[in-house]
C-alpha positions, 0 to 999 in steps of 0.5 A: 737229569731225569725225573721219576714219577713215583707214583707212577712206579709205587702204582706199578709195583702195588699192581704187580703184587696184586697179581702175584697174590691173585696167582698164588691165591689160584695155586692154592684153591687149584683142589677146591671144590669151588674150582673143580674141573673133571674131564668128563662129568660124574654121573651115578646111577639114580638111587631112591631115597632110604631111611638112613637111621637103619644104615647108623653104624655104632649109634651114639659114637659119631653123628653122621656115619652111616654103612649102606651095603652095595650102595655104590656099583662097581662103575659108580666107585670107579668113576668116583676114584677117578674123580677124586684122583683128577682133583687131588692130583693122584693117578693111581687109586685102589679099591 
């Protein structure tokens, strides 16, 4: 008759779903910014800093929106599609 060594196997076992956590852990996080991979890298065209206060859209209603006509080139908001469509998985984006 064999022995088992279960602590051998319990090590095992516990390794094994270690991995399966790390992997699905990785699944999850595959669109975060923190593990974002483009095929080529974003580069927008230099901009100068502006007084955004000028730019508020409805002051008052909600903090932090601003309109900025013509701040992004037609190139600028094509590649910034492409990006988002790499990290979210979509192929297709319209202006």
């Amino acid at each position: 008759m064999t022995s088992l060594d279960f602590k051998a196997l319990r090590k095992k076992e516990r390794a094994k779903l270690q991995r399966q956590k790390q992997q699905e852990n990785q699944y999850q996080n595959k669109g975060t910014l923190s593990r974002i991979h483009l095929d080529a890298p974003l580069i927008l065209a230099h901009r100068f800093s502006l007084d955004l206060i000028k730019f508020k859209v409805s002051p008052g209603a909600i903090d932090g929106i601003y309109y900025v006509p013509e701040w992004l080139s037609e190139e600028d908001a094509r590649q910034l599609l492409e990006a988002i469509g790499q990290v979210s998985g979509v192929t297709t984006l319209l202006l």
